[in-house]
C-alpha positions as CSV (number, residue, x, y, z in Angstrom):
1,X,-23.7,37.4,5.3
2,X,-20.1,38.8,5.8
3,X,-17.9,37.3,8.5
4,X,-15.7,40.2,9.8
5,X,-12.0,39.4,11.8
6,X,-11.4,42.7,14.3
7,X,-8.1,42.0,15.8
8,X,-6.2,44.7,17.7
9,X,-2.6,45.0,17.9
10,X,-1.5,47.3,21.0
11,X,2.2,48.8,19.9
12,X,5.3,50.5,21.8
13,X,5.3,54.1,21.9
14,X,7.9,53.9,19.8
15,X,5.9,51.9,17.1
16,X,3.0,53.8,17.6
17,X,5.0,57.2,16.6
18,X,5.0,55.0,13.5
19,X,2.8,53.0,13.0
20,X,2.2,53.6,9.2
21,X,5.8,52.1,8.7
22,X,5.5,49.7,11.9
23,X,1.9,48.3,10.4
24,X,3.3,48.1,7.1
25,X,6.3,45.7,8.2
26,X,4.1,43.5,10.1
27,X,1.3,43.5,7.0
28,X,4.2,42.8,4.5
29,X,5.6,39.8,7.1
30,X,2.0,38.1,7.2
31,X,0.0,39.0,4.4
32,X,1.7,36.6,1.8
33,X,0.5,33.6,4.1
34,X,-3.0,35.1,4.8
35,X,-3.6,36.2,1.0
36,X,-3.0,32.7,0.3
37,X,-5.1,30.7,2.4
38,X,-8.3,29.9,1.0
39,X,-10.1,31.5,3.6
40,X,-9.2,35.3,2.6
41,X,-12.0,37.1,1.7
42,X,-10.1,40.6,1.2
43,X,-7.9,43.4,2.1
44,X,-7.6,44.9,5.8
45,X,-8.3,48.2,6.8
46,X,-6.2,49.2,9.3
47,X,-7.7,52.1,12.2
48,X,-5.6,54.3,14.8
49,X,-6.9,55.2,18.0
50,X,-6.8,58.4,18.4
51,X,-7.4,58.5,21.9
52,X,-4.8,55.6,22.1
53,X,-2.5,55.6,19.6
54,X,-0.6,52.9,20.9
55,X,-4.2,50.9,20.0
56,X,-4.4,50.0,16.1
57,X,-7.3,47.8,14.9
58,X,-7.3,45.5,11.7
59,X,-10.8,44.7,10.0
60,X,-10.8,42.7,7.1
61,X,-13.1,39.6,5.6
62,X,-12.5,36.0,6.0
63,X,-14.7,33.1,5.1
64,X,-15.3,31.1,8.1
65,X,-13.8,31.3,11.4
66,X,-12.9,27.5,11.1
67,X,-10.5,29.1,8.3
68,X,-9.4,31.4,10.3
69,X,-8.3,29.4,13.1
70,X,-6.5,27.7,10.7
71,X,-5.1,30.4,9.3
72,X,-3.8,31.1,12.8
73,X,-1.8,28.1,12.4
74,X,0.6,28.9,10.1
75,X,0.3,32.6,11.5
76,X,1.2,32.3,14.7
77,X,5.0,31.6,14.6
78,X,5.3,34.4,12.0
79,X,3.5,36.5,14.6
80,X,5.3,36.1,17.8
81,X,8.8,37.9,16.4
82,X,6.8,40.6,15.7
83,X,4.6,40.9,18.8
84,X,7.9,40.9,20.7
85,X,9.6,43.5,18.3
86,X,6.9,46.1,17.8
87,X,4.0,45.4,20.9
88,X,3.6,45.4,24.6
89,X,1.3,42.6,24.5
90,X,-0.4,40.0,22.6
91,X,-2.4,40.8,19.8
92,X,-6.3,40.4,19.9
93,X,-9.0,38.8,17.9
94,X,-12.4,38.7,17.8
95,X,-14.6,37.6,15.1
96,X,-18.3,39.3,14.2
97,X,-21.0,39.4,11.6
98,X,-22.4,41.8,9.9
99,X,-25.7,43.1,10.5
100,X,-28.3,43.2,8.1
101,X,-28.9,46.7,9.5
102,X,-30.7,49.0,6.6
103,X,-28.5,52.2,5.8
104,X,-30.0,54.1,3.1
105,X,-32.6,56.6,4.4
106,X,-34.2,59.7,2.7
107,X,-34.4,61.8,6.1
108,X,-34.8,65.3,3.9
Protein backbone atom coordinates (compact mmCIF):
# COMPACT_ATOMS: atom_id res chain seq x y z
CA UNK A 1 0.00 0.00 0.00
CA UNK A 2 1.32 3.61 -0.88
CA UNK A 3 1.73 6.08 1.93
CA UNK A 4 0.97 9.47 0.42
CA UNK A 5 2.51 13.08 2.19
CA UNK A 6 -0.28 16.04 1.12
CA UNK A 7 1.21 19.10 2.45
CA UNK A 8 -0.08 22.59 1.55
CA UNK A 9 1.90 25.63 1.34
CA UNK A 10 -0.31 28.88 1.41
CA UNK A 11 1.91 31.79 -0.55
CA UNK A 12 1.80 35.77 -0.76
CA UNK A 13 -0.05 37.16 -3.58
CA UNK A 14 3.03 38.07 -4.81
CA UNK A 15 4.41 34.37 -4.81
CA UNK A 16 1.30 33.05 -5.91
CA UNK A 17 1.51 35.41 -9.21
CA UNK A 18 4.44 33.01 -9.46
CA UNK A 19 4.34 30.34 -8.11
CA UNK A 20 6.00 28.13 -10.94
CA UNK A 21 9.29 30.16 -10.10
CA UNK A 22 8.37 30.62 -6.24
CA UNK A 23 7.67 26.52 -5.99
CA UNK A 24 10.62 25.90 -7.90
CA UNK A 25 13.05 27.89 -5.33
CA UNK A 26 11.61 26.29 -2.43
CA UNK A 27 11.71 22.61 -4.29
CA UNK A 28 15.35 23.30 -5.30
CA UNK A 29 16.19 24.62 -1.40
CA UNK A 30 14.67 21.22 0.14
CA UNK A 31 14.72 18.57 -2.30
CA UNK A 32 18.56 17.68 -2.07
CA UNK A 33 17.84 16.81 1.80
CA UNK A 34 14.43 14.94 1.02
CA UNK A 35 15.82 12.99 -2.15
CA UNK A 36 18.37 11.83 0.16
CA UNK A 37 16.77 10.50 3.12
CA UNK A 38 16.01 6.93 2.95
CA UNK A 39 12.49 7.52 3.27
CA UNK A 40 11.81 9.14 -0.32
CA UNK A 41 9.74 7.13 -2.21
CA UNK A 42 9.46 9.68 -5.32
CA UNK A 43 8.96 12.87 -7.01
CA UNK A 44 6.24 15.56 -5.95
CA UNK A 45 3.58 16.75 -7.90
CA UNK A 46 2.83 20.01 -7.22
CA UNK A 47 -1.27 21.39 -7.64
CA UNK A 48 -2.60 25.19 -7.89
CA UNK A 49 -5.82 26.10 -6.53
CA UNK A 50 -7.58 27.57 -8.88
CA UNK A 51 -10.15 28.97 -6.76
CA UNK A 52 -7.19 29.94 -4.41
CA UNK A 53 -4.24 30.51 -6.02
CA UNK A 54 -2.46 31.62 -3.14
CA UNK A 55 -3.20 27.63 -1.99
CA UNK A 56 -0.54 25.19 -3.70
CA UNK A 57 -0.64 21.47 -2.64
CA UNK A 58 2.43 18.99 -2.80
CA UNK A 59 1.75 15.13 -3.11
CA UNK A 60 4.43 12.94 -3.34
CA UNK A 61 5.49 9.20 -1.78
CA UNK A 62 7.37 8.56 1.26
CA UNK A 63 7.96 5.27 3.08
CA UNK A 64 6.71 5.61 6.51
CA UNK A 65 5.50 8.46 8.33
CA UNK A 66 8.16 7.58 11.11
CA UNK A 67 10.58 8.62 8.11
CA UNK A 68 8.91 11.45 7.51
CA UNK A 69 8.94 12.88 10.78
CA UNK A 70 12.34 12.51 10.56
CA UNK A 71 12.76 13.89 7.62
CA UNK A 72 11.03 16.88 9.16
CA UNK A 73 14.02 17.19 11.23
CA UNK A 74 16.51 18.13 9.10
CA UNK A 75 13.69 19.98 7.14
CA UNK A 76 12.44 22.25 9.28
CA UNK A 77 15.23 24.85 9.71
CA UNK A 78 15.63 24.76 5.84
CA UNK A 79 11.90 25.49 5.88
CA UNK A 80 11.30 28.43 8.10
CA UNK A 81 13.52 31.06 5.77
CA UNK A 82 11.33 30.13 3.25
CA UNK A 83 7.93 30.12 4.99
CA UNK A 84 8.87 33.65 6.05
CA UNK A 85 10.09 34.71 2.49
CA UNK A 86 7.39 33.35 0.23
CA UNK A 87 4.07 32.36 2.69
CA UNK A 88 1.55 33.95 4.94
CA UNK A 89 1.52 31.06 7.24
CA UNK A 90 2.97 27.83 8.09
CA UNK A 91 2.93 25.17 5.79
CA UNK A 92 0.62 22.04 6.27
CA UNK A 93 0.97 18.22 6.35
CA UNK A 94 -1.12 15.57 6.41
CA UNK A 95 -0.27 12.04 5.64
CA UNK A 96 -2.85 9.41 3.82
CA UNK A 97 -3.07 5.97 2.28
CA UNK A 98 -4.08 4.91 -0.62
CA UNK A 99 -7.12 3.14 -1.26
CA UNK A 100 -7.42 -0.02 -2.74
CA UNK A 101 -10.29 1.45 -4.62
CA UNK A 102 -10.83 -0.50 -8.15
CA UNK A 103 -10.53 2.03 -11.21
CA UNK A 104 -10.75 0.14 -14.41
CA UNK A 105 -14.36 -0.22 -15.48
CA UNK A 106 -15.85 -1.25 -18.93
CA UNK A 107 -19.15 1.13 -18.52
CA UNK A 108 -19.72 1.05 -22.62
Amino acid sequence: MSFTIVETWYLTDEAARQATRTMQIIDDAIGENAHGHPGWNGHATFLQDEKEPNVVTWVYPWRSAEDHADLLKTEEPIVQPLIAQYCTRPRTIRYAAELPVEVEHDHH
